[in-house]
C-alpha positions as CSV (number, residue, x, y, z in Angstrom):
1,X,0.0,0.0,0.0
2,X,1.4,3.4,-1.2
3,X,1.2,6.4,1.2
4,X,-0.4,9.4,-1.3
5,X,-0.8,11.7,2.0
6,X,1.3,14.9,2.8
7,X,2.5,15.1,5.9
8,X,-0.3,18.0,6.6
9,X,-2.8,16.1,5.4
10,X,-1.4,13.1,7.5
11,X,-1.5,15.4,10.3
12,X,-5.0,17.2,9.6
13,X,-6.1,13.0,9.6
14,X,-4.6,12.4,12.7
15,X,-6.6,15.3,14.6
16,X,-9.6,14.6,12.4
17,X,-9.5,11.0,13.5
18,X,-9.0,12.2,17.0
19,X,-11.9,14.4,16.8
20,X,-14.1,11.6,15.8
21,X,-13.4,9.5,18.3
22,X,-13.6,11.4,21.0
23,X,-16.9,12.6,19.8
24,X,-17.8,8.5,19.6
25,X,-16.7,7.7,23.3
26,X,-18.9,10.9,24.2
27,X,-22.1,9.7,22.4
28,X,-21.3,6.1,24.1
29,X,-20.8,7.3,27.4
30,X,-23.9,9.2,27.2
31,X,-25.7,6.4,25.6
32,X,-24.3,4.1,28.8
33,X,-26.3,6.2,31.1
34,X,-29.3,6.9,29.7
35,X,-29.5,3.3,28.7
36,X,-27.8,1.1,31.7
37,X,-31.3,1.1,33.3
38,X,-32.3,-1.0,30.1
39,X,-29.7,-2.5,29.7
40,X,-28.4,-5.9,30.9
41,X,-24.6,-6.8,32.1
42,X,-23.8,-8.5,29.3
43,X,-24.9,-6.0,26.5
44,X,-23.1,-3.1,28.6
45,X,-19.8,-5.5,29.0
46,X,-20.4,-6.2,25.7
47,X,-20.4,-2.5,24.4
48,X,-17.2,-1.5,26.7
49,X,-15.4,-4.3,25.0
50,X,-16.2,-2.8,21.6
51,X,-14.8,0.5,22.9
52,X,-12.0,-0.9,24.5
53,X,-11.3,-2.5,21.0
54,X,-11.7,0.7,19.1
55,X,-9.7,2.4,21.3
56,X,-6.6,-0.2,21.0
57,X,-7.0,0.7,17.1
58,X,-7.0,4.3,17.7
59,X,-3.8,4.3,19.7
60,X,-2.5,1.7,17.2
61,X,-3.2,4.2,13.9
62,X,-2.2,7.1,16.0
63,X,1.5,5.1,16.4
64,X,1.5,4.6,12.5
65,X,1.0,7.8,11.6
66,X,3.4,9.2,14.2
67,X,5.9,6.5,12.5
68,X,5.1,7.8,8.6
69,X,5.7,11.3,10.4
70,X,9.4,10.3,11.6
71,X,10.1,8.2,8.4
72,X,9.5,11.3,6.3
73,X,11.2,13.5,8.6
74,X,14.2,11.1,7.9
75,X,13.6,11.2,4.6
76,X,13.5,15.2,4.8
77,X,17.2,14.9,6.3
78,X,18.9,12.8,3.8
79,X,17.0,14.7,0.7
80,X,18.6,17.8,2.1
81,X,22.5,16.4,2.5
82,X,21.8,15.0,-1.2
83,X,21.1,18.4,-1.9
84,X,23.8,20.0,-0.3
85,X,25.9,17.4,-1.8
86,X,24.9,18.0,-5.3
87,X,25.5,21.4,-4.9
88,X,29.2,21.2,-3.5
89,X,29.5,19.3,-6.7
90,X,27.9,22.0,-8.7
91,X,30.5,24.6,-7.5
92,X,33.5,22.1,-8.0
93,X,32.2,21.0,-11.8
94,X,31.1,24.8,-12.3
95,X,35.0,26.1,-12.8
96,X,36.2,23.1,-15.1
97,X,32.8,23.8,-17.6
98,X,33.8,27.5,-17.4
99,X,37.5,26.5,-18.4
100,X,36.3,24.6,-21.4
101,X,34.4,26.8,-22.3
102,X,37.0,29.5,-23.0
């Protein structure tokens, strides 16, 4: 699978994803109270294993992106020392072109 995201985009994701599930444990939490009248042991245990599973995934995509973050950071080093490289050979090729040129 190819990563197609800018890191601002990955970033805008990340807080987007956030967002959203913080606004789904709210809605479940509220849901817990106004339903745990109605609502049998089972079906509640049931629903805060669901969140507990959702909220392993969370912190499991939040790790990934946090990873694609520091591999593109690396990435963002070594593309500049290439640079910098290819322009310290710039300036040493620049004087023999000039030479044979005259």
């Amino acid at each position: 699978m190819g990563i197609s995201l800018e890191m601002g985009e990955i970033e805008e994701y990340s807080e987007s994803l956030r967002r959203s599930f913080d606004k789904l444990s709210g809605a479940l939490a509220a849901r817990f109270e106004i339903s745990s009248q109605n609502s049998t042991n089972s079906q509640l245990s049931e629903l805060l294993s669901k969140v507990d599973e959702l909220s392993a995934r969370n912190a499991e995509l939040e790790q990934e992106l946090l990873n694609l973050k520091a591999t593109c950071d690396e990435w963002k080093v070594t593309c500049s020392e290439l640079i910098a490289k290819l322009d310290a050979s710039i300036e040493v090729i620049r004087p023999i072109l000039e030479l044979e040129k005259n």
